[in-house]
C-alpha positions in Angstrom: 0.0 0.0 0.0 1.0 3.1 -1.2 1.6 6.5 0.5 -2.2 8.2 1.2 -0.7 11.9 1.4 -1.7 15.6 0.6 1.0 16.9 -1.7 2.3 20.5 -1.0 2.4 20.7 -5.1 -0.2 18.7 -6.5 1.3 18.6 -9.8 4.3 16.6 -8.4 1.9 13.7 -8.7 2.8 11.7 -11.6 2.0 8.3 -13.5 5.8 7.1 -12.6 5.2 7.9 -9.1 2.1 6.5 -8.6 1.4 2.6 -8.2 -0.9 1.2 -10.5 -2.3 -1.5 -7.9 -3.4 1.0 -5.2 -3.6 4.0 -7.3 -1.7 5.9 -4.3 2.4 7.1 -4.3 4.6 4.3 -4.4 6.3 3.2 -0.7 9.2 1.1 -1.4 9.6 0.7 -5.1 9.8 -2.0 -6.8 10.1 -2.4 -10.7 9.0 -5.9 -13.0 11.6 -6.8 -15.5 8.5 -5.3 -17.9 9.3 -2.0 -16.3 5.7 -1.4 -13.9 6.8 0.4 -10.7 4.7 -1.1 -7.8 5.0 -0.8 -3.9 6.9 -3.5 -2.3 3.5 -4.4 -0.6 1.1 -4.3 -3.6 4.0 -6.6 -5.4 4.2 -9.2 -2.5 0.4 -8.9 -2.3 0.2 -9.7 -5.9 2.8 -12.1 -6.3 0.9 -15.0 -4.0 -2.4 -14.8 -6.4 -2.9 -17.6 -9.0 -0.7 -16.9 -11.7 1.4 -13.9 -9.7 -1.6 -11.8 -11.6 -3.7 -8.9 -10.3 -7.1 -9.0 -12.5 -7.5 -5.5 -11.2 -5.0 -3.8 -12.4 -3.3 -6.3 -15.1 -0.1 -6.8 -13.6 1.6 -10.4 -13.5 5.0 -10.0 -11.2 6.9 -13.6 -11.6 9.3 -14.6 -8.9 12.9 -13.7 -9.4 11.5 -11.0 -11.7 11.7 -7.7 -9.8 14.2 -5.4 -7.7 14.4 -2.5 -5.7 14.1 1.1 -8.2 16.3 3.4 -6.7 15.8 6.1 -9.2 11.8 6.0 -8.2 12.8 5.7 -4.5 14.7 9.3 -5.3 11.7 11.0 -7.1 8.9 10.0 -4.1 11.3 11.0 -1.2 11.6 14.4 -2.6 8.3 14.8 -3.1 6.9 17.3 -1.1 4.0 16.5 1.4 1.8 17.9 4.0 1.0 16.2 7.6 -2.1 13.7 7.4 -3.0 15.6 11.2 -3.1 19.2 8.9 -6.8 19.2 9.8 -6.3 19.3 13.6 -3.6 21.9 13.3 -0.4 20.7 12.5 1.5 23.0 10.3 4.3 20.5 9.1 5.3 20.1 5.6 8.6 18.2 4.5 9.9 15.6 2.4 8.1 12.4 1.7 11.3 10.7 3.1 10.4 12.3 6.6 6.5 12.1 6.3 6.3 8.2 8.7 9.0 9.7 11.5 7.3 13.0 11.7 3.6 11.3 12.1 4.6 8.9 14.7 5.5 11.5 17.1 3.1 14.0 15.7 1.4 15.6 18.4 -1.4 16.5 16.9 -2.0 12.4 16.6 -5.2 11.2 18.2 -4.4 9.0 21.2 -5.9 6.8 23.3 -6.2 8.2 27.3 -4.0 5.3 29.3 -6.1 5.5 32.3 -8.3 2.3 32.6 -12.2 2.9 31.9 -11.5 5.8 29.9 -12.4 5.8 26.6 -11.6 9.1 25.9 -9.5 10.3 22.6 -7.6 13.3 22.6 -4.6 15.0 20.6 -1.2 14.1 22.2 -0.6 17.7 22.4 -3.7 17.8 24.9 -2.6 14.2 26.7 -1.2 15.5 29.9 -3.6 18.5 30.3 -6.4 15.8 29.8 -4.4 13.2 32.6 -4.4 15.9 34.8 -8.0 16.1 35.3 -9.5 13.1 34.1 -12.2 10.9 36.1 -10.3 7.7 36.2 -7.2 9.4 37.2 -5.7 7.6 40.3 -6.0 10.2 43.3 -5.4 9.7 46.8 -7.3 10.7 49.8 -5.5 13.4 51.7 -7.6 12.0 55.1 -7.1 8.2 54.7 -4.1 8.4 52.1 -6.5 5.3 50.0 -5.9 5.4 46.5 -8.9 5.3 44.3 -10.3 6.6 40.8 -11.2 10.5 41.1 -14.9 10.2 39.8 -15.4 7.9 43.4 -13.7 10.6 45.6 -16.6 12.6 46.3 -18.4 9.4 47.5 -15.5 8.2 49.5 -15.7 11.2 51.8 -19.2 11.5 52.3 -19.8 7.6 52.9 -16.7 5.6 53.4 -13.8 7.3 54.2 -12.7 6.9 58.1 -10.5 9.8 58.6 -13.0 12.0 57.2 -13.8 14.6 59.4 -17.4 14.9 59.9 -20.4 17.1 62.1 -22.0 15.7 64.9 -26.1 15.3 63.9 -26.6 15.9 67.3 -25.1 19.3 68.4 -23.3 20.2 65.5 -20.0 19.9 66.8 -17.1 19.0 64.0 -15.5 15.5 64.8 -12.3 15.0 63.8 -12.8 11.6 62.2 -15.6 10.0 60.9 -14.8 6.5 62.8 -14.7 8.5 66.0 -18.2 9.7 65.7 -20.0 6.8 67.6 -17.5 7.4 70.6 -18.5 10.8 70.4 -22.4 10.4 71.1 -21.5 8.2 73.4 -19.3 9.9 75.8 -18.8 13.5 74.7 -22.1 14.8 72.8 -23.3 17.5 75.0 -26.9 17.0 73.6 -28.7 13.7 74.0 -32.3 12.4 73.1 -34.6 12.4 75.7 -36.5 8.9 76.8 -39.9 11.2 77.7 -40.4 13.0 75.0 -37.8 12.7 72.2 -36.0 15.9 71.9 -32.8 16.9 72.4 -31.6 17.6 76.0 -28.0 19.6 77.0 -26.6 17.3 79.2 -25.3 20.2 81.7 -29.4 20.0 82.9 -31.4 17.4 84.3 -34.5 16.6 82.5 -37.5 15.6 84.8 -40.6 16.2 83.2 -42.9 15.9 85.6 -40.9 18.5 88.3 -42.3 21.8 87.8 -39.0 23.5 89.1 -36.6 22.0 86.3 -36.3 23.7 82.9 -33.5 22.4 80.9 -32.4 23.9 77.5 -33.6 22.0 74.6 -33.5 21.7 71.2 -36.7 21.1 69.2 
């Protein structure tokens, strides 16, 4: 298979240059001993059909009967070519020669993000600013120092994450970790649910209901 290219000069395209099996410019010519200049892969591709013939194009290659052509290896790497990533920004233009190294590290190449679940497809050029805030980016707690995907940190802190510092329900006061909580209503909440009535009581009172002299702060 030839070389599937935007020419900087269009008129640089020419019937010597161009393979007749794939119609595109030739990569890695090779010339039959009846003089047709094909691509190394269109010849090998033709060469193992019945009869070392191509029905498409009309071209027999026999083996033995073919070698490199230097002089059409000259003409293509000089041609002049455009970037196949031109469309997404890429300003390059150089020799045909250069036109596989160049898109290989192109960086306006589309590329796959390497974190696992993404499916995402970005430019290389926009790979690490994508990394940097992607969903399935590996993160780690700054409470519990758990690693985990980033899309599940938000969950982790308000559900399952131990060290998470958290509000008392009860009298609003912020406990330091979320594991520490039921110690907290259990020996330090200053407010605690009253057996007569149900609301909240401040411990620093006594709550007796039925003495008219005791009137301990609550919270309805």
């Amino acid at each position: 298979m030839g070389f599937d290219v935007t020419l900087v000069d269009a008129s640089a395209k020419k019937e010597s240059n161009v393979c007749p099996h794939c119609h595109l410019i030739l990569d890695t010519p090779m010339q039959t001993e009846e003089g047709i200049r094909l691509c190394k892969g269109c010849l090998d591709e033709i060469k193992i059909k019945p009869g070392g013939r191509c029905n498409c194009c009309d071209v027999t290659v026999k083996e033995g009967q073919y070698y490199p052509d230097r002089a059409a290896l000259r003409e293509v790497n000089a041609i002049l070519v455009f970037c196949r990533h031109k469309k997404f920004g890429c300003s390059w233009q150089g020799r045909l020669e250069l036109y596989k190294s160049h898109v290989a590290g192109c960086e306006f190449a589309g590329v796959s993000c390497p974190n696992a679940g993404c499916h995402e497809m970005v430019l290389a050029i926009q790979l690490q600013s994508h990394l940097a805030q992607c969903l399935y980016r590996l993160v780690t707690c700054s409470h519990c120092q758990e690693k985990l995907v980033a899309k599940d940190l938000e969950g982790h802190h308000s559900s399952s994450c131990r060290m998470y510092p958290v509000d008392c329900e009860r009298c609003g006061e912020k406990v330091v970790h979320r594991h520490l909580l039921n110690h907290h209503l259990q020996h330090s909440c200053r407010l605690e649910e009253c057996l007569v009535c149900n609301s909240l009581v401040c411990l620093v009172f006594i709550h007796t209901p039925w003495t008219m002299n005791s009137k301990p702060f609550m919270f309805y």
